[in-house]
C-alpha positions as CSV (number, residue, x, y, z in Angstrom):
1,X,-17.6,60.8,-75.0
2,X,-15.1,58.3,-75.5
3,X,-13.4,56.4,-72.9
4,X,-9.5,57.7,-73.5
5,X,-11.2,61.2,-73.1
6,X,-12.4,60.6,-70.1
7,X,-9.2,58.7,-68.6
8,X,-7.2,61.9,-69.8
9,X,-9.8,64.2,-67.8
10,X,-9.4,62.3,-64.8
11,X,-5.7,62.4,-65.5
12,X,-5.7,65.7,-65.7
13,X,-8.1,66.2,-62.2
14,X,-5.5,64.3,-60.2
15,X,-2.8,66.3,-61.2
16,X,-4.7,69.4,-60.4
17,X,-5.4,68.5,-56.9
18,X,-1.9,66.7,-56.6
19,X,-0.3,70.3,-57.7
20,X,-1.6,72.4,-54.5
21,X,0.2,70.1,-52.2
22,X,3.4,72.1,-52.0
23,X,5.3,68.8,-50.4
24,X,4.4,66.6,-53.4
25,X,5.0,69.3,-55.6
26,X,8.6,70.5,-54.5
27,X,9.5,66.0,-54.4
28,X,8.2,66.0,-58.0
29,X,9.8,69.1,-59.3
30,X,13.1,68.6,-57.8
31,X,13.2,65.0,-59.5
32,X,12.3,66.5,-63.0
33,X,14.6,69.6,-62.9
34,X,17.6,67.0,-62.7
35,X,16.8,67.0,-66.7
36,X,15.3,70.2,-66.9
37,X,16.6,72.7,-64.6
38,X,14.7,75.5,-65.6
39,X,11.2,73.6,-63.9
40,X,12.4,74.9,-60.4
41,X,12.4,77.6,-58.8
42,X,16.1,77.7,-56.2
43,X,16.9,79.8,-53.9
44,X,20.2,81.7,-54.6
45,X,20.2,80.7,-58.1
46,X,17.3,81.8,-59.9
47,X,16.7,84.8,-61.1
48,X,13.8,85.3,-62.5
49,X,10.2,83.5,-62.9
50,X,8.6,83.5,-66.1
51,X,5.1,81.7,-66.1
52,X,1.8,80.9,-67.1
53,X,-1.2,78.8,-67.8
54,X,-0.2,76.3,-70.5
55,X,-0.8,78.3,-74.3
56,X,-0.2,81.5,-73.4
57,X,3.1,82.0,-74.9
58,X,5.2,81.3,-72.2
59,X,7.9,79.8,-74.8
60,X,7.9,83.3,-76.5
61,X,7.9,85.3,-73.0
62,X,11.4,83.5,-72.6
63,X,12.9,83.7,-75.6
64,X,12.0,87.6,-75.7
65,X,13.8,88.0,-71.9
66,X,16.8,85.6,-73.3
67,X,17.3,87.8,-75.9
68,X,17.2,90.9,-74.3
69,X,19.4,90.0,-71.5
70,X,21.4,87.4,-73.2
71,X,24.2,85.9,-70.6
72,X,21.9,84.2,-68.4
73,X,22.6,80.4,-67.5
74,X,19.5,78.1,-68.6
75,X,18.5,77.5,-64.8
76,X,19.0,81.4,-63.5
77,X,15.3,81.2,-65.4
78,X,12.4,79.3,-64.6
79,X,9.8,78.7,-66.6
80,X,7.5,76.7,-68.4
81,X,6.1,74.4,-64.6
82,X,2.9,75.7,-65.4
83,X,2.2,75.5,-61.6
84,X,1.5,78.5,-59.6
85,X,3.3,77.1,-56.8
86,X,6.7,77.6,-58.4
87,X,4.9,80.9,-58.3
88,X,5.0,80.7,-55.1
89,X,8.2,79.8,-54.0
90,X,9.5,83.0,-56.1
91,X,7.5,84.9,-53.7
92,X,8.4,83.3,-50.9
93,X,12.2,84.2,-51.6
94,X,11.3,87.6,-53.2
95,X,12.7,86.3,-56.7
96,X,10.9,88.5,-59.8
97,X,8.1,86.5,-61.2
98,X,6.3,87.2,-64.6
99,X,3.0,86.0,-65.1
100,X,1.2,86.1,-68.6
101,X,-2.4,86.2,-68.4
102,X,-4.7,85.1,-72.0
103,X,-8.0,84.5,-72.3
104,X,-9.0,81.7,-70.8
105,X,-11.3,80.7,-74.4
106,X,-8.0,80.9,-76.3
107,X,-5.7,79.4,-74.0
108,X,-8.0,76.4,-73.3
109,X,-8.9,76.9,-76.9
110,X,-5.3,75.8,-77.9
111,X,-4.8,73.5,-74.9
112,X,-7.8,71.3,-76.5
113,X,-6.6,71.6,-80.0
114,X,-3.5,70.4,-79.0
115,X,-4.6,67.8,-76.9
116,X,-7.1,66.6,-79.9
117,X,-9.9,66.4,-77.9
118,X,-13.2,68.8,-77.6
119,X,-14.4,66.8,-74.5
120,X,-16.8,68.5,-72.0
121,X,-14.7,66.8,-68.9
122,X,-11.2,68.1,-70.5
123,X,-12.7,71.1,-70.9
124,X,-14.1,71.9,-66.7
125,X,-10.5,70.7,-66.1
126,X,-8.7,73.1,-67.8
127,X,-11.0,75.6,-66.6
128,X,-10.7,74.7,-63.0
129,X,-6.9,74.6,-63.6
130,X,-7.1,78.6,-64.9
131,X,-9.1,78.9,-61.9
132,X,-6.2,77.6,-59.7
133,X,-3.4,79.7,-61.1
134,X,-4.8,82.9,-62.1
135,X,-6.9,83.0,-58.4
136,X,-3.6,82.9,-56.6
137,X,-2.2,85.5,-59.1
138,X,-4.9,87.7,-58.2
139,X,-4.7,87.1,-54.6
140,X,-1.3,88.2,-54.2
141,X,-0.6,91.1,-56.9
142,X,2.7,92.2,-54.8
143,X,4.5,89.6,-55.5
144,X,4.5,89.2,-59.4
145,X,4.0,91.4,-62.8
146,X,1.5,90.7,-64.7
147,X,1.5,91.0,-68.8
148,X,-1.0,90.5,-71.2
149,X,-1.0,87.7,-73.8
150,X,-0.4,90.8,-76.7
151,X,2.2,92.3,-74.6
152,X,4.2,89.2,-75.4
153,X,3.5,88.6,-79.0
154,X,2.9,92.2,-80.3
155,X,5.5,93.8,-79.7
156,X,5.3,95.5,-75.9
157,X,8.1,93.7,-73.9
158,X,10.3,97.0,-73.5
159,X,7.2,97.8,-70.9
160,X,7.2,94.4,-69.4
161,X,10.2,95.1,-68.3
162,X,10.3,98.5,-67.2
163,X,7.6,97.0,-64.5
164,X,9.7,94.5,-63.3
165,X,12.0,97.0,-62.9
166,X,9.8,99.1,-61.0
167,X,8.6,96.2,-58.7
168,X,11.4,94.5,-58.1
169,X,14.3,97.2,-58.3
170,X,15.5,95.3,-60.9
171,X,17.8,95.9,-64.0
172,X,16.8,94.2,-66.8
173,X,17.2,95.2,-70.1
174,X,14.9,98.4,-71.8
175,X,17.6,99.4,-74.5
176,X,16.3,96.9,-77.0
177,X,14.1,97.8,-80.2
178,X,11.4,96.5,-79.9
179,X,10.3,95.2,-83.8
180,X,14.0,93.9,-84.3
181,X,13.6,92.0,-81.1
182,X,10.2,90.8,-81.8
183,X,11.4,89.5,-85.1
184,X,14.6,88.0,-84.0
185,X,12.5,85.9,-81.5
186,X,10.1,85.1,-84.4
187,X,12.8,83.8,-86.4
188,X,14.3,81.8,-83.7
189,X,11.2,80.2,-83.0
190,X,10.5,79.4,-87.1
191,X,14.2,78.1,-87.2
192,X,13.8,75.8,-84.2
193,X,10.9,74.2,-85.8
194,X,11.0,73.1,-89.3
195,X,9.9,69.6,-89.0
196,X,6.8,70.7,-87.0
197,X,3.8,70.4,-89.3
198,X,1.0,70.2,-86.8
199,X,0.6,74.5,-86.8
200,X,-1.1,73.5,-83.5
201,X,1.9,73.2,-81.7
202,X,4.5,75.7,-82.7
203,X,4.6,78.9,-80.6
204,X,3.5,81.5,-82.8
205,X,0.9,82.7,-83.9
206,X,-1.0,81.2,-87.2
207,X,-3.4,81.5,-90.1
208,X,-4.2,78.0,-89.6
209,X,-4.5,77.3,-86.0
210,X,-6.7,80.7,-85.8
211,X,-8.8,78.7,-88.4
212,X,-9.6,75.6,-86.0
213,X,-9.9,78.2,-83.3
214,X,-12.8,79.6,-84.8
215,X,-15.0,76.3,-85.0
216,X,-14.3,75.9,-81.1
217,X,-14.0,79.2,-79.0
218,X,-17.9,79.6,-79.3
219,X,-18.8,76.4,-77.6
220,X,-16.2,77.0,-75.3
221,X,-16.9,80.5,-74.2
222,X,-20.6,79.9,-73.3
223,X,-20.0,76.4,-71.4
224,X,-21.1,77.1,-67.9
225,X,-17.5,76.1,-66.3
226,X,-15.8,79.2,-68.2
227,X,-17.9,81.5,-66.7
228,X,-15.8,82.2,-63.4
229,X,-12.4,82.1,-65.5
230,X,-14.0,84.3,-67.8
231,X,-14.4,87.0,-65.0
232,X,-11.4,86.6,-63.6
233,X,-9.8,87.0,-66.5
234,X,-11.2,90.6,-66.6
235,X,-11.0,91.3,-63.2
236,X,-7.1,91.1,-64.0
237,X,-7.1,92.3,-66.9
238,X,-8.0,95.6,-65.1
239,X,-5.3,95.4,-62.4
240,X,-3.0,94.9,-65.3
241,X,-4.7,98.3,-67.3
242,X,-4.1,100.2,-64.0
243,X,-0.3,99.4,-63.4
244,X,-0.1,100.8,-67.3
């Protein structure tokens, strides 16, 4: 293993242990949402919470609710912390929250594709970072919806929101179709990156990124540290199947 692969690992570790501290995670996130504003979650001003581990489409979950329910200001969303505890500030303030759950082997699949690495440390941190996000998810079911990874990209977001409706007496928009809205998105996403010719990194799905995929998921499904996410990972699956 190569030195820079382990620096990034341990990189990675310290921000994973650094993110459960809610008090050095609110003094970060406030001095990053004064460029992005959609990072944090406010009280009063947001108005709704759209995340999930990092790969799982969170770009497209947004640009599907954007569309839907076009009108809203670019920090009355949040998305795209990665961090379950803007999560948990949503909750705290009863402010909808959408989680998106994948697979843990595609999500950290992608995550090492994208990070060009195949490292056995990178990999137990990105597993122990599922563990983190998805274990509070499961923990506290009231206070979020859960969609699946397909919901998002194949065309099911008309149900997605009729469950934040449900759950948080909500109105947001069900009127859409659901294949012109899928295919706006698509095309809005294909327009915003034309000068993007690692496949890796644009947010849709593609021929060629499922093709490096395939050399990696099997090493990465039976490592030992994917075992617990793996579970979990069905375990909400399941809850998510029920509310259906």
């Amino acid at each position: 293993m190569s030195d820079q692969y382990t620096f990034d690992a341990t990189i990675e570790l310290l921000k994973t242990y650094l993110q459960r501290s809610s008090v050095i995670y609110q003094t970060v996130m406030r001095w990053k949402s004064r460029q992005v504003p959609s990072l944090l979650v406010r009280k009063g001003r947001t108005r709704i919470v759209i995340e999930a581990f990092p790969r799982s489409s969170n770009s497209f979950a947004v640009r599907l609710f954007r569309q839907a329910n076009p009108g809203y200001a670019i920090d009355e969303i949040s998305h795209h912390s990665h961090i379950v505890s803007n999560v948990k500030r949503a909750a705290r303030w009863g402010i909808p929250a959408l989680i998106i759950l994948r697979d843990p082997v595609d999500a950290i699949s992608s995550n090492m594709i994208v990070r060009g690495t195949t490292s056995d440390a990178m990999l137990k941190v990105l597993a122990l970072k599922y563990l983190d996000f998805y274990g509070w998810v499961e923990a506290n079911p009231e206070s979020i919806v859960i969609a699946e990874f397909s919901d998002i990209t194949q065309g099911r977001f008309k149900r997605v929101s009729e469950r934040l409706n449900s759950r948080f007496e909500t109105s947001f928009a069900t009127d859409f179709d659901e294949d012109v809205l899928l295919a706006e998105v698509r095309r809005g996403i294909e327009a915003a990156s034309p000068n993007r010719k690692d496949a890796s990194r644009i947010p849709i799905p593609n021929a060629e990124r499922e093709a490096r995929y395939a050399d990696l998921r099997p090493r990465i499904r039976e490592h030992p540290a994917m075992t617990e996410p793996i579970r979990l990972h069905d375990r909400l699956r399941v809850s998510v199947a029920a509310e259906s």
